[in-house]
ZADO-467162 format. One record per residue (C-alpha): residue number from 1; x, y, z. Coordinates in nm, 2 decimals, decimal comma. Each point is the difference from the previous one (the first is absolute). Layout:
<NUM; <X; Y; Z>>
...
//
This chain:
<1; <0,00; 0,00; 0,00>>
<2; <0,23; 0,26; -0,14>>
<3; <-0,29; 0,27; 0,06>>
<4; <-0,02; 0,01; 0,33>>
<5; <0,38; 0,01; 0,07>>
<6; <0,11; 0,36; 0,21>>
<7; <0,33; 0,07; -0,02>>
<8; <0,21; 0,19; 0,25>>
<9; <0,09; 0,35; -0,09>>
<10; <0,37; 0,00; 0,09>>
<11; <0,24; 0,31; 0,05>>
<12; <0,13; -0,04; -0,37>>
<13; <-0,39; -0,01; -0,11>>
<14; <-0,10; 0,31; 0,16>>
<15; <0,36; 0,15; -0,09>>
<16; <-0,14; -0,06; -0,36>>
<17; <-0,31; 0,18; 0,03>>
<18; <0,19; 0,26; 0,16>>
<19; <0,23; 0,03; -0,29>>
<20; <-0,32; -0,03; -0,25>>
<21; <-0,17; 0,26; 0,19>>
<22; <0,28; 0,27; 0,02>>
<23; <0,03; -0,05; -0,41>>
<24; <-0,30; 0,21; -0,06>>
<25; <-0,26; 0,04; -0,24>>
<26; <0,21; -0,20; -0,29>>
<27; <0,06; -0,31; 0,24>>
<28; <0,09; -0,33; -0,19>>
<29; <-0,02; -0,41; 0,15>>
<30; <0,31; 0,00; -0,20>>
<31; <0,20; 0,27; 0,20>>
<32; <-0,09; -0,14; 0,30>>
<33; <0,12; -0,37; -0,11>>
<34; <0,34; 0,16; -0,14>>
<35; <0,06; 0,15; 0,34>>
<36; <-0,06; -0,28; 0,23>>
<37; <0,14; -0,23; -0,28>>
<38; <-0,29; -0,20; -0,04>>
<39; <-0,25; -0,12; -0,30>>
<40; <-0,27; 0,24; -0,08>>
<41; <-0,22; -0,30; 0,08>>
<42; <0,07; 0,02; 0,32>>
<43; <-0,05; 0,34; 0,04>>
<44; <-0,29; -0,01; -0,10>>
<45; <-0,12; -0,24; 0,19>>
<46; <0,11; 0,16; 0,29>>
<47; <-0,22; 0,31; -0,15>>
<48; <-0,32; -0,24; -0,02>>
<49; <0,09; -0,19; 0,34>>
<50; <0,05; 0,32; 0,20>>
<51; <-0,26; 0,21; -0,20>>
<52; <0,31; 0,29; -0,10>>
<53; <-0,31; 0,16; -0,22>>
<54; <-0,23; 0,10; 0,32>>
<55; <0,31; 0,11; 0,21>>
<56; <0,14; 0,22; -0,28>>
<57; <-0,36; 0,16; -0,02>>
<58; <-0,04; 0,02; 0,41>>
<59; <0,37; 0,13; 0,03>>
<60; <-0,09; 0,27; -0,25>>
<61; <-0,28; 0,10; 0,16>>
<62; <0,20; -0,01; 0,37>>
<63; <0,24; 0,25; -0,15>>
<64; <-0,22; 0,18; -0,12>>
<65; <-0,19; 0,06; 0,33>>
<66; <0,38; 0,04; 0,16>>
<67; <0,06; 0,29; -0,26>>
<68; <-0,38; 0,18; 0,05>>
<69; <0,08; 0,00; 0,38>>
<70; <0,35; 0,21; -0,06>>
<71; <-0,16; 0,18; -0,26>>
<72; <-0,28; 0,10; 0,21>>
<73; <0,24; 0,06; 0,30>>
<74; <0,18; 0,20; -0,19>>
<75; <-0,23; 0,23; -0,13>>
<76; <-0,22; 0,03; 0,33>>
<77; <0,38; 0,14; 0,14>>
<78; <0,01; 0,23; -0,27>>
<79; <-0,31; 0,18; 0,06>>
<80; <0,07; 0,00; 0,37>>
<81; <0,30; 0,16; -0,06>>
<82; <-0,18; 0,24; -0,27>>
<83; <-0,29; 0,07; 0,27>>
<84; <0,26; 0,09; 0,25>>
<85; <0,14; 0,29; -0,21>>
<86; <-0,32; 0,10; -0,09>>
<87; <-0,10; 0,00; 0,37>>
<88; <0,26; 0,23; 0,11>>
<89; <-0,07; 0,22; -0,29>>
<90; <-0,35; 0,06; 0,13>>
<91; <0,06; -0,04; 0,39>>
<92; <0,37; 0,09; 0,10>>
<93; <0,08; 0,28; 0,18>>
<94; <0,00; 0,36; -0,22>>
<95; <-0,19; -0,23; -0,29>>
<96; <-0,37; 0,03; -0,19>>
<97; <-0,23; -0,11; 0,32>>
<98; <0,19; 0,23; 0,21>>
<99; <0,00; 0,26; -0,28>>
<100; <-0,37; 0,03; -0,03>>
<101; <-0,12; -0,04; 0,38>>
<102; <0,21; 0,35; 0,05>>
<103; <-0,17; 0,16; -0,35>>
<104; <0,34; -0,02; -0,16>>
<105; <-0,05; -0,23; -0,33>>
<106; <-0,07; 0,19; -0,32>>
<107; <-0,32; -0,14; -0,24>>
<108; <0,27; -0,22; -0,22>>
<109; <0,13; -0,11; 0,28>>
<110; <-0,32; -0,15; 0,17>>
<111; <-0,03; -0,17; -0,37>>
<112; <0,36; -0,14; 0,07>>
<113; <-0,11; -0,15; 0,36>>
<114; <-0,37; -0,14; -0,17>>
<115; <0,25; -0,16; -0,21>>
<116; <0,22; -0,14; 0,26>>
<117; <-0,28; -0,14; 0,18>>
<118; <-0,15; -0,18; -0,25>>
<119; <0,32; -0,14; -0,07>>
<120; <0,02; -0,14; 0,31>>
<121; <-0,36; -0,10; 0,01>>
<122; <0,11; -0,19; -0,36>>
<123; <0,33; -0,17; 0,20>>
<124; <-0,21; -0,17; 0,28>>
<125; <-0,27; -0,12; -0,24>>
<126; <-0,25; 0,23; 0,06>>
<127; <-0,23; 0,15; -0,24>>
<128; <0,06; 0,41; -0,09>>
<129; <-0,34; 0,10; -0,13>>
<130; <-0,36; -0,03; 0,18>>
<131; <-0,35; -0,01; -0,12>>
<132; <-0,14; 0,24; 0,22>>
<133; <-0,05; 0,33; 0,01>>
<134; <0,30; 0,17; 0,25>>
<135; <0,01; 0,34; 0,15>>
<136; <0,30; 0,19; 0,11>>
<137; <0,31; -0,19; -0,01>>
<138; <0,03; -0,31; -0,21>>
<139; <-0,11; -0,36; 0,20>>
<140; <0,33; -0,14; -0,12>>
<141; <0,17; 0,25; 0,24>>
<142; <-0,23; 0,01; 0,26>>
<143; <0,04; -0,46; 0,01>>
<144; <0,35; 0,05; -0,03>>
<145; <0,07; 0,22; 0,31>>
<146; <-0,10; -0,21; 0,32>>
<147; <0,05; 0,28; 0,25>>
<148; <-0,30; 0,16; 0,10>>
<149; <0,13; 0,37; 0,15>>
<150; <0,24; -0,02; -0,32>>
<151; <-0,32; -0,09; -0,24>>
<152; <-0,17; 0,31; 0,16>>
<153; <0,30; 0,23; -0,03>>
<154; <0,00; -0,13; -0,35>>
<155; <-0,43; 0,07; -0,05>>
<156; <0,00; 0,32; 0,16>>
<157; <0,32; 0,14; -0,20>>
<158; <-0,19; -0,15; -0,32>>
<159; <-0,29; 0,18; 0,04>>
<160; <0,13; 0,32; 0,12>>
<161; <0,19; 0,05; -0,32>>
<162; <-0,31; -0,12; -0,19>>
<163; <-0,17; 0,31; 0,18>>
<164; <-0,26; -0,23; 0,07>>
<165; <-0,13; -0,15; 0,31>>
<166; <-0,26; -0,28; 0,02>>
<167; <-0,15; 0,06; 0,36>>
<168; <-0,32; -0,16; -0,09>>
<169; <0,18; -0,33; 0,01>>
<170; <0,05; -0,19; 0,32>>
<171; <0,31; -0,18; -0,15>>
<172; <0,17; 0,29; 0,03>>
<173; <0,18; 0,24; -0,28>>
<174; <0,00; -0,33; -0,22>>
<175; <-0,37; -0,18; -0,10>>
<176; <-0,02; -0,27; -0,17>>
<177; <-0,26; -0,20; -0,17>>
<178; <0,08; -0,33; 0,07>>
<179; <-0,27; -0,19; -0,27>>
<180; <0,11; -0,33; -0,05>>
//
């Protein structure tokens, strides 16, 4: 019963895989038998016995989920490193946030900090435009800064160089209308 023999994958059989797998994409039997200086019958029964086809293709798709992970590491570092930058563009000390909660940023410059936020906003994955209807300063800024005394500062320096002051709202200088 020939069939139902199972032989033993030794070190000089999985050496030959090996050998057949680093060869790439124009792999031959007859490579592998010149190497291990054996008949290209044998090698490829070793191929059937041992199933080299499946391997090759689950191999593949191993280093290909190896090389997705350090690509994706790699970027997600990147854009950390970007947001960081961008971060202390709009929050360090004499920059844009600073800037505008003392009534010192020029019109192109608010531009230059809408910008900044949404770039950071665009770095952590979140979404720069909003459906509905915003007064006052944009809800990208007012989601990205977390500190409430600072968010005010930033409101109430908004509105008063808008001139305008929305004191029928009880959210303060800033309504929304949240419709979702």
């Amino acid at each position: 019963m020939a069939g139902n023999w199972n032989p033993e994958e030794t070190l000089q059989r999985r050496e030959a895989f090996d050998y057949y797998y680093s060869l790439g994409a124009n792999r031959t039997y007859k490579q592998v038998a010149e190497r291990f200086q054996v008949s290209e019958r044998t090698v490829n029964n070793w191929a059937k016995w041992f199933n080299w086809q499946e391997r090759v293709r689950m191999r593949d798709i191993e280093n290909s989920k190896k090389l997705e992970e350090r690509t994706d590491k790699r970027i997600v570092d990147r854009k950390a490193d970007m947001l960081k930058v961008v971060e202390h563009a709009i929050m360090g000390k004499g920059h844009m946030a600073e800037q505008l909660v003392k009534g010192d940023l020029k019109g192109a410059s608010i531009k230059d900090l809408k910008m900044l936020v949404e770039l950071a906003l665009l770095l952590m994955g979140e979404v720069t435009e909003r459906g509905e209807q915003r007064h006052g300063i944009s809800g990208e800024l007012r989601g990205y800064i977390t500190d409430p005394e600072f968010l005010r500062a930033v409101q109430q320096a908004y509105t008063e160089r808008r001139g305008s002051n929305n004191s029928s709202s009880n959210a303060g200088p800033v309504a929304d209308s949240d419709d979702r």
